[in-house]
BAVOPA-756163 format. One line per 2 residues: number of its first residue (from 1); for each residue x, y, z of C-alpha. Coordinates in steps of 0.25 Angstrom, whole numbers, plus 2048, in hexadecimal, padded with zeros to 3 digits. Layout:
NUM = X/Y/Z; ...
END
This chain:
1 = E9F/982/2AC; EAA/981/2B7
3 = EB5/98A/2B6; EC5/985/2B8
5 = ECE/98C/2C1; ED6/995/2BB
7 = EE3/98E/2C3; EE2/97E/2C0
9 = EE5/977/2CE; EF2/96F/2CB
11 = EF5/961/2D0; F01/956/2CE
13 = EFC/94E/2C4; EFE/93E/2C2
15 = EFE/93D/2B4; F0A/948/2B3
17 = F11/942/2BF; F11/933/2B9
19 = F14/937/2AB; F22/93E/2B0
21 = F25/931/2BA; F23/929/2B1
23 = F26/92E/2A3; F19/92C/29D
25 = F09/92D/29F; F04/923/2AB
27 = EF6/91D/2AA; EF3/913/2B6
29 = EEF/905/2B2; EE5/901/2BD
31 = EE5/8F3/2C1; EDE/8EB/2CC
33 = EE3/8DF/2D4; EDC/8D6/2DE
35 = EDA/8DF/2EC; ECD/8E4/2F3
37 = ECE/8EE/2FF; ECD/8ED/30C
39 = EC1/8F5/30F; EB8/8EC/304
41 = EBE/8DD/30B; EBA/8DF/319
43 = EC7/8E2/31E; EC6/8F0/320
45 = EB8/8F2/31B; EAE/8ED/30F
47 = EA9/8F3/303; EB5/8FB/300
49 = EB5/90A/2FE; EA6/910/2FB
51 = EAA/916/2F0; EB4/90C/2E9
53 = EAE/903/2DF; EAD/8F3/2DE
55 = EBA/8F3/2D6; EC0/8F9/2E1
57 = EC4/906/2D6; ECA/8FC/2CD
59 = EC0/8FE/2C1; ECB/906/2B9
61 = ED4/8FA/2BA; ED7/8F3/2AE
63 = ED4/8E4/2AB; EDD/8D8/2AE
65 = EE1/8CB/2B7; EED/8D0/2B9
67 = EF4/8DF/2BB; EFC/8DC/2B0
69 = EF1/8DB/2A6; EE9/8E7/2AE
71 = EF4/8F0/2A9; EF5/8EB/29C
73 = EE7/8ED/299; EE7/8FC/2A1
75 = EF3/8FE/296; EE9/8F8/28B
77 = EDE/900/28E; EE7/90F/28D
79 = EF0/909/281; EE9/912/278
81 = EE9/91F/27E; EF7/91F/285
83 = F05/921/280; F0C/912/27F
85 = F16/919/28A; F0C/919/295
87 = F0E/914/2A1; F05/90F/2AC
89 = F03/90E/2BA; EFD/901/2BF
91 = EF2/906/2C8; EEE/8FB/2D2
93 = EDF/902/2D5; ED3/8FA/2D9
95 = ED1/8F6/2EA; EDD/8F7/2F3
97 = EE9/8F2/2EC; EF2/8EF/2FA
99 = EE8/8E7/2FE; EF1/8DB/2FB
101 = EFB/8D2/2FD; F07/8DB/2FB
103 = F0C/8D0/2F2; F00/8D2/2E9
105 = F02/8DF/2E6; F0F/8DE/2E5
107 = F0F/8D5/2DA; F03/8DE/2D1
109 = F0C/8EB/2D3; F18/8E2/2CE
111 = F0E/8DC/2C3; F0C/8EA/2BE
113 = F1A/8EE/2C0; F1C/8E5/2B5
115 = F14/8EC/2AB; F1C/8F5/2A1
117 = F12/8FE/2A2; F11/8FF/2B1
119 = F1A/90C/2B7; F13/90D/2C5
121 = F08/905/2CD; EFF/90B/2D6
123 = EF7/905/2E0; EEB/908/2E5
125 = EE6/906/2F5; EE3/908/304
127 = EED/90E/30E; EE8/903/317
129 = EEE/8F8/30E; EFB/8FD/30E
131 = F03/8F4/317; F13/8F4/317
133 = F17/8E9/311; F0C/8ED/305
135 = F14/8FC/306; F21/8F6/304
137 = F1E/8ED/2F8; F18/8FA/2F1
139 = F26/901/2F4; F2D/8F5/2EE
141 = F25/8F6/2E2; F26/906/2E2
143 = F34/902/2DF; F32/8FC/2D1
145 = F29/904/2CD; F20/911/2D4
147 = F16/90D/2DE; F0A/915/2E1
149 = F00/912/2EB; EF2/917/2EB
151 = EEA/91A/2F7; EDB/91C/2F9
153 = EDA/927/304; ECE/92E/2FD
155 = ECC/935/30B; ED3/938/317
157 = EC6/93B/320; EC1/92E/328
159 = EB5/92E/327; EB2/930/319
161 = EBB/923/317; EB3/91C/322
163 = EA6/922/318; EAD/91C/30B
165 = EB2/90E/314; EC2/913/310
167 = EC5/909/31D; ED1/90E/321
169 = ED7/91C/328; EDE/927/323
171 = EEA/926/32C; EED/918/324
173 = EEC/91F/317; EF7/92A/31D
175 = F00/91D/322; EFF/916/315
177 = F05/923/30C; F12/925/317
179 = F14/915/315; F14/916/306
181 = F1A/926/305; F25/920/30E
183 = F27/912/304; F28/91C/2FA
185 = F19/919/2F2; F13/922/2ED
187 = F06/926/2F1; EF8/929/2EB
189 = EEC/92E/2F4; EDE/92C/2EE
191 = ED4/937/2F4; EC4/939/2F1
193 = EBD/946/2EF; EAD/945/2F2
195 = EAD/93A/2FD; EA0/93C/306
197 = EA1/947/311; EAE/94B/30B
199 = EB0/95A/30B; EB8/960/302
201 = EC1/964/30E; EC3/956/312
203 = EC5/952/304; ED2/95C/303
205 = ED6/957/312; ED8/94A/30D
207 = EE1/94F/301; EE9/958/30A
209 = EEB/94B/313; EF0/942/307
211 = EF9/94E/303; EFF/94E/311
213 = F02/93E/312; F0B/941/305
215 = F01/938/2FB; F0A/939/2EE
217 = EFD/93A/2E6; EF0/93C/2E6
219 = EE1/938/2E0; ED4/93F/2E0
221 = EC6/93A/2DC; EB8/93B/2DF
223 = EAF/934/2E6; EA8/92A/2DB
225 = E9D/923/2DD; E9D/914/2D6
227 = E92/90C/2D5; E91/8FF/2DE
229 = E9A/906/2E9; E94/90A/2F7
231 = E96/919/2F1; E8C/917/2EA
233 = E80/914/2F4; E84/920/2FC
235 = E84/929/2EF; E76/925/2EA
237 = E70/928/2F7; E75/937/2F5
239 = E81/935/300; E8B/938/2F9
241 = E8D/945/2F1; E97/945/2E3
243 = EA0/951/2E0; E9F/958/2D3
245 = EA9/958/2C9; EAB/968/2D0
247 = EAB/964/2DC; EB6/957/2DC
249 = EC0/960/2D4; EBE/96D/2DD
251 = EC3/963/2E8; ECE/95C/2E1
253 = ED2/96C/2DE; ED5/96E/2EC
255 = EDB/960/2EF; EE6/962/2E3
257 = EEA/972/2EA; EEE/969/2F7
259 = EF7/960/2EF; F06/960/2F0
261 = F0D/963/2E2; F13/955/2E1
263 = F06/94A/2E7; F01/946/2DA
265 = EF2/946/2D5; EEF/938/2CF
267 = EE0/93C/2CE; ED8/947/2CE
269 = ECB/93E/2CE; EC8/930/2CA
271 = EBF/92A/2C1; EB4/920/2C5
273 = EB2/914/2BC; EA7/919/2B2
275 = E9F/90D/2B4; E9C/90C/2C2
277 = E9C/91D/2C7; E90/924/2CA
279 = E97/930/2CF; E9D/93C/2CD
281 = E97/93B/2BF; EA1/947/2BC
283 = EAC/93C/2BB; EA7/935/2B1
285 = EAD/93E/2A4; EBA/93A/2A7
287 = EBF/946/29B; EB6/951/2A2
289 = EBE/94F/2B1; ECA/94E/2A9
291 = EC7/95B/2A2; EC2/963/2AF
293 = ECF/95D/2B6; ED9/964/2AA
295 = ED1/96E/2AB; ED1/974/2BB
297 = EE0/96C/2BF; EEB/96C/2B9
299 = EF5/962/2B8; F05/962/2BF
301 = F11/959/2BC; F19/955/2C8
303 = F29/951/2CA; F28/943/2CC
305 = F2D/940/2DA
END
């Protein structure tokens, strides 16, 4: 049996935060639009990211041709469990969603916009694919409705993203939150726990560095491994060692005591698409996580800025 602290380790919690700026309970709709990256095309690199799977993280997203109907059907598929007054985020997920003509996104984002539903968009991508004309349509859209972006550090040590083929430097990832903290975007950092070699002090250094670039919020996950990705050959021949349920939340302790009270916590840890992990098995009862989690942190509202 493993015993709770007596004092819960509190952090700034996203459902808290969204439900008072918005005026209601947040789900995120997510939805997937025609982009690759450029590690997986050959302009950077090939394969992608060992650990990111062939739907480029996208299996969650919902069905559809267009992003209009994905939300629909994300809607459709909560409409029993929710409240009628629940709002959404349109969570643009899978690959590397810059990657684009800035026109192309531009016209999704306003596609989604135009969704009743729809109270905020977040876009998930690389600091490498952040040019400034692509900066300055996000701030015009930030305009209509809230803006968020999503980047995938995961690390800040350079040679475990050479390891996991990240293909591009920390120092572009630092450049990329001042150009949108100065467009007035809000920012999400994206960080993993458990990546090979990774100590558990290099781990909380790249926390501490995110805190000090001013990232608004933050997302922690462990390391999984899916089938069919590179991860997997690596993990099979015994290379690559999973952290215990224990030991991932021990760590995520430590990271939320170097948080500031007002960067948000989007995610304590992530869940792998059933049909394709193989590991940490520990993830797979989605209730008992959720149960340890109430159990050993405790949950704080924060001022919306």
């Amino acid at each position: 049996m493993i015993l709770q602290p007596m004092t819960k380790t509190e952090y700034s919690d996203a459902n808290l935060y969204f439900r008072e700026r918005f005026g209601s309970k947040v789900y995120k709709a997510a939805i997937s639009i025609d982009v690759t990256c450029p590690n997986r095309d050959g302009t950077k690199g090939l394969g992608g990211c060992v650990f990111c799977s062939l739907g480029g993280s996208g299996e969650f997203s919902a069905k559809g041709e267009d992003v209009f109907e994905q939300i629909d059907n994300a809607i459709e598929k909560l409409s029993a469990k929710v409240p009628p007054e629940t709002r959404y985020i349109a969570y643009f997920q899978s690959f590397t969603n810059t990657y684009c003509d800035v026109s192309y996104l531009e016209e999704k984002i306003l596609k989604a916009f135009s969704h009743e539903k729809i109270c905020a968009v977040s876009i998930a991508t690389r600091p490498d694919c952040l040019p400034d004309d692509m900066i300055a349509m996000l701030a015009r859209m930030n305009g209509i409705k809230p803006v968020m972006v999503e980047l995938g550090l995961q690390t800040i040590h350079e040679n475990t993203a050479e390891w996991f083929n990240r293909c591009y430097r920390t120092d572009e990832y630092d450049e990329a939150v001042r150009k949108l903290k100065a467009a007035k975007i809000e920012v999400i950092t994206h960080l993993i726990f458990g990546l090979k070699d990774e100590t558990r002090e290099m781990m909380l250094q790249s926390v501490k560095h995110v805190v000090d670039m001013g990232s608004d919020g933050i997302k922690f996950t462990c390391l999984y491994i899916l089938s069919g990705t590179k991860l997997e050959d690596e993990w099979r021949r015994g290379q690559i060692k999973i952290l215990s349920r224990d030991e991932y939340f021990d760590i995520v302790d430590d990271a939320l005591k170097l948080l500031p009270a007002e960067m948000i916590v989007h995610r304590l840890t992530g869940d792998g698409p059933k049909s394709i992990l193989l590991e940490p098995s520990w993830t797979k009862d989605k209730r008992s996580v959720v149960n340890y989690i109430n159990g050993r942190f405790r949950k704080r509202s924060v001022i919306v800025r």
